[in-house]
N, C-alpha and C positions, 0 to 999 in steps of 0.2 A: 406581500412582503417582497420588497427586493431586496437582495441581496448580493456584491461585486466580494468577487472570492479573488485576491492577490495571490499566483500562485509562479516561482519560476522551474517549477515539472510541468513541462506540458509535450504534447507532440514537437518531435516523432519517438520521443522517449519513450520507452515501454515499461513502466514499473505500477506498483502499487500504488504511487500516490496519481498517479494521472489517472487510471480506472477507477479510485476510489473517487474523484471529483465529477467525472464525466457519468460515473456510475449516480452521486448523490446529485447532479444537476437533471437527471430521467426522473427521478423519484419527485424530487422536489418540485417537479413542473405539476406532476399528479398532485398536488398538492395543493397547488394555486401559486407557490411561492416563483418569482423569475429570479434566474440564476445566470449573473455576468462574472465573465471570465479577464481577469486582468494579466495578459500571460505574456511572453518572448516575441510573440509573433510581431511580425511587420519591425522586428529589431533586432539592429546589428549584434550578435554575438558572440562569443569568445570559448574555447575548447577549457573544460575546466583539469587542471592537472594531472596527471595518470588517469582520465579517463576522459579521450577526446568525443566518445561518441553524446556525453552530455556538455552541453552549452548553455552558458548564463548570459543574459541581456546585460546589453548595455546602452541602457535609456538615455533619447536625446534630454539633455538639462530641463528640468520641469514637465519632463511627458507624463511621468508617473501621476504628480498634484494633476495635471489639467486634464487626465483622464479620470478620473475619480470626481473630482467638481464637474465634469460635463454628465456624469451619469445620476449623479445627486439618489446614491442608495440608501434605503433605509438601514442597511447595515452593511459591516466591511467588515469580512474573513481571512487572517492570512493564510496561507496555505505551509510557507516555507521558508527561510531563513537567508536566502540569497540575494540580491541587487533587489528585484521587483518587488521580495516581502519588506526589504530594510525600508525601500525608499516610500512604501506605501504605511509602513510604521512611523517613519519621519513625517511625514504630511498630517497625520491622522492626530499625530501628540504637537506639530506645530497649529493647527486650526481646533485643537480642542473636541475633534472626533472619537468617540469611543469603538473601539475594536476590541477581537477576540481573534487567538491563532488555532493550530493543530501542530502539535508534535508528531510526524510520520518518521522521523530515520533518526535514528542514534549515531548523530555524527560526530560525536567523541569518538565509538569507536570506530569508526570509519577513518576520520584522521589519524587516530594513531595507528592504524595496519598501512598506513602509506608513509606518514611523514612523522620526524620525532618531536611531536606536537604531547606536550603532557595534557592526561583529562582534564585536570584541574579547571583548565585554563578555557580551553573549548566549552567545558559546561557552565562556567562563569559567564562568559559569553550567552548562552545560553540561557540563563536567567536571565541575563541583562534584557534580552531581545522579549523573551514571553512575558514578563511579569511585568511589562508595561499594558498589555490588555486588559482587559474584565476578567478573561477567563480565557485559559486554554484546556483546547481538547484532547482526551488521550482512547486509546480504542479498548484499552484492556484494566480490568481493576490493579492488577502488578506493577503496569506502568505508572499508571496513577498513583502509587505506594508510592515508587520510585521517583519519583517526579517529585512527591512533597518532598521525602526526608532529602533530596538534592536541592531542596532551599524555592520551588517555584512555587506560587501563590495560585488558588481559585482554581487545584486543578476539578475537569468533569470530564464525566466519560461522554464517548460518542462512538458506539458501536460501527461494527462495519455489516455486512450483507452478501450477498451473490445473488446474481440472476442464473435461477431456478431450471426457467425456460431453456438458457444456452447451454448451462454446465450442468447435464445430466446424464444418466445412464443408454447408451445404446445397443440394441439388440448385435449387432452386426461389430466388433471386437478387434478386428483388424486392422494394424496400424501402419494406413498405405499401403503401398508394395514391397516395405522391408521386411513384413513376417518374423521377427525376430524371437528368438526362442524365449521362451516361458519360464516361470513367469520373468513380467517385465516389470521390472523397478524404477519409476519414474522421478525425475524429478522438474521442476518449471522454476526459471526466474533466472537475473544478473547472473553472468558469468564472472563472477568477482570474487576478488579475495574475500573478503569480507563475508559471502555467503557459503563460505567453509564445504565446498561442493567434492574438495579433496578427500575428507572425510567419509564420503557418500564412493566417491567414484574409487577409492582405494579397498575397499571390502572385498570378499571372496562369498562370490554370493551366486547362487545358482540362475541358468537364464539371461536376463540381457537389464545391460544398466541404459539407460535413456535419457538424455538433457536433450530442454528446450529452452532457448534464450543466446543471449550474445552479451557479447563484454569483454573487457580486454585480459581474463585469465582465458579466455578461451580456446589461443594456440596454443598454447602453452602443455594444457589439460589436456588436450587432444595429442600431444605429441607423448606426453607420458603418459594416457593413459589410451591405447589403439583400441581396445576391445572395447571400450563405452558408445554408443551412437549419438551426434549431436546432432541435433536436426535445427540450430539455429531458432529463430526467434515464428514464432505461430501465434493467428489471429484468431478471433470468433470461432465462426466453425471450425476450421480447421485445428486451433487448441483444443476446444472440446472435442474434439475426434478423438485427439490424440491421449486425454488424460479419460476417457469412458474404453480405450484401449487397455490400457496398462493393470498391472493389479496388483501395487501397493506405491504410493504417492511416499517420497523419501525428503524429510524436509532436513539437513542437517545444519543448518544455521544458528547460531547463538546469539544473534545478536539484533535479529528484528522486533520489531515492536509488537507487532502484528501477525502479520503474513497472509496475505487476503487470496495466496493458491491454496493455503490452505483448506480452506470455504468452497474454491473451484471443485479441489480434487473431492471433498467430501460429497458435493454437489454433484459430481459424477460419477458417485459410489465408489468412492476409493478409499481405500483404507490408508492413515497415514501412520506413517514409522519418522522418528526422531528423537532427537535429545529432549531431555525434562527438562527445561528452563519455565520461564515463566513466561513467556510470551506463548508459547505452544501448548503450553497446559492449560493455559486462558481459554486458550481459542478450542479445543476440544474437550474441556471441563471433565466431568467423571460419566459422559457417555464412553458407550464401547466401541469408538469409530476409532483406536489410536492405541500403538503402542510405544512409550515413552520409555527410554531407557538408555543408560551410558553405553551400552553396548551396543553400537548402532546395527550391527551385524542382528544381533538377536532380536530388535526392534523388529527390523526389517523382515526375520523369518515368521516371525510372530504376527505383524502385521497380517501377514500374507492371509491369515487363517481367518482373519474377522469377517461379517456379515455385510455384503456390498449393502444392503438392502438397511442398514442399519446407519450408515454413513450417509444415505440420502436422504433418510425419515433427519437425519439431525439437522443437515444443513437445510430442512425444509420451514424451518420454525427463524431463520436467522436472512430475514430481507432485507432490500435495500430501501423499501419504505418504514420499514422501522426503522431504520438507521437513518432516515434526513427527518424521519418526524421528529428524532431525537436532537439532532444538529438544530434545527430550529427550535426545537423547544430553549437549547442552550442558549440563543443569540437571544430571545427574548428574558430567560433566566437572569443574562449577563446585564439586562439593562442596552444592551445596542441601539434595540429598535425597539418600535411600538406596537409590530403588526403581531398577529394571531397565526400561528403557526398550524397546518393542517384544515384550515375556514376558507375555501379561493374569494376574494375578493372581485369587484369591477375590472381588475388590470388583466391584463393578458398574459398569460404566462408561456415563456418564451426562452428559448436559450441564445444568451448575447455573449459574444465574446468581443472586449473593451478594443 
């Protein structure tokens, strides 16, 4: 099976949807399936509003169609809802191509914490864009609730994963040369409005609060709030260092879909503290890796007390080979393609980027 994933998150962006894709094109190689990327690169782009460090393409006239006819994939995934997904949606319903998308970010509420855009209108949109595929994919059952009664059609789950190997427990507990007092309260991801991190970093909580990541609430937060440590944006080893350091992972967000640090920090025996919504309850179900509570404060002290060892037995059962055997199994579900999901075929499997 091939497979061209239209996606415009890619490098040098650091979020969840770029590791979820780069993460499901590893998996899916073991699979037999090839996994091409239709992405920004090698194109001119542009600073997208109150947040210049992400950047949208802007495709020269017909590059979008003539890269897609030159790779002739058995199937086409959108990833996301911007210039690269639109114009790979236009091509696919002008030539009679069947596709399938993924909902990663709830960008109603995203617009409306920046601009006085009503939801209405952004999730109309919204429809408009997904319920022209076979199927769209969502990572969590809640989403999925939420997605119907908001009027989208065919929705299916599509799990997410962690790699096991990178994001686990280390002997050795020490985070760098700051030593910062005990416990450490962690948290990873966008430094953004949106990821409600004021809530986290405003608490009275013993020990040392710790952000990793970058974004443009980032001075800001740092100027109001001196006593938290920001250590900026962290790779590979070096994240995993940092979150098998800490000991209680602080997600205070309301409005992800997901949250695939989630997965990280459990993956590294960490116990997580946040709000009860529905995307966080998903994702840590009625294991005892998590404590869920309005009182972020109490989560937090609460967390602290759980079984590291209990947090890594959970996230050891939640792969990323499960998660693209499922992603394919979707694209054949939906009617896309024809190939056999999880069978390697004669072809080579390979990772192409369009």
């Amino acid at each position: 099976m091939h497979v061209l994933i239209a996606t415009d998150a890619w490098h040098p962006q650091v979020n969840g949807v770029v590791r979820t894709l780069v993460s499901l094109a590893a998996a899916a190689e073991a699979l037999g399936a090839k996994i091409s990327f239709l992405t920004p690169e090698r194109m001119r782009t542009v600073a997208l509003p109150s947040y210049p460090s992400i950047r949208l393409a802007v495709p020269p006239p017909g590059e979008i169609a003539r890269r897609i006819e030159a790779l002739k994939p058995d199937a086409v995934h959108i990833a996301t809802e911007g210039p690269i997904g639109h114009l790979a949606r236009r091509h696919c319903l002008r030539t009679g191509r069947r596709f399938t998308t993924s909902f990663h970010t709830r960008l109603a509420d995203y617009a409306s914490a920046r601009f006085p855009i009503p939801d209405r209108l952004t999730w109309g949109w919204l429809r408009w864009f997904h319920n022209a595929g076979q199927a769209t994919m969502a990572a969590t059952p809640s989403l999925i609730g939420e997605l119907e009664e908001r009027g989208f059609h065919r929705v299916v789950r599509w799990p997410r994963g962690v790699d096991i190997d990178l994001f686990r427990p280390r002997e050795k507990r020490e985070m760098a040369s700051l030593r910062p007092a005990r416990p450490i309260f962690l948290s990873v991801g966008r430094v953004a409005v949106e990821k409600n991190l004021e809530a986290f970093l405003a608490l009275d909580l013993p020990g040392s609060k710790v952000v990793v990541g970058d974004g443009p609430a980032r001075q800001s937060l740092e100027a109001r709030f001196p006593d938290a440590i920001f250590l900026g944006e962290k790779h590979g080893e070096d994240l995993a260092a940092v979150y098998a350091a800490a000991d209680v992972f602080v997600f205070p967000s309301r409005t992800d879909t997901f949250g695939l640090v989630l997965l990280e920090a459990l993956a590294s025996g960490l116990p997580v503290a946040g709000f009860p919504v529905a995307a966080t309850r998903d994702v840590v179900g009625d294991a005892p890796v998590a404590v869920l509570d309005e009182d972020l404060r109490s989560a937090c002290l609460g967390a602290a007390a759980l079984s590291r060892q209990a947090c890594r037995d959970y996230a050891m059962t939640l792969t990323w080979e499960e998660s693209a055997k499922k992603f394919l199994a979707n694209l054949t579900g939906a009617g896309v393609c024809n190939g056999t999901p999880g069978r390697v075929s004669g072809r080579s499997s390979r990772l192409v980027r369009a």
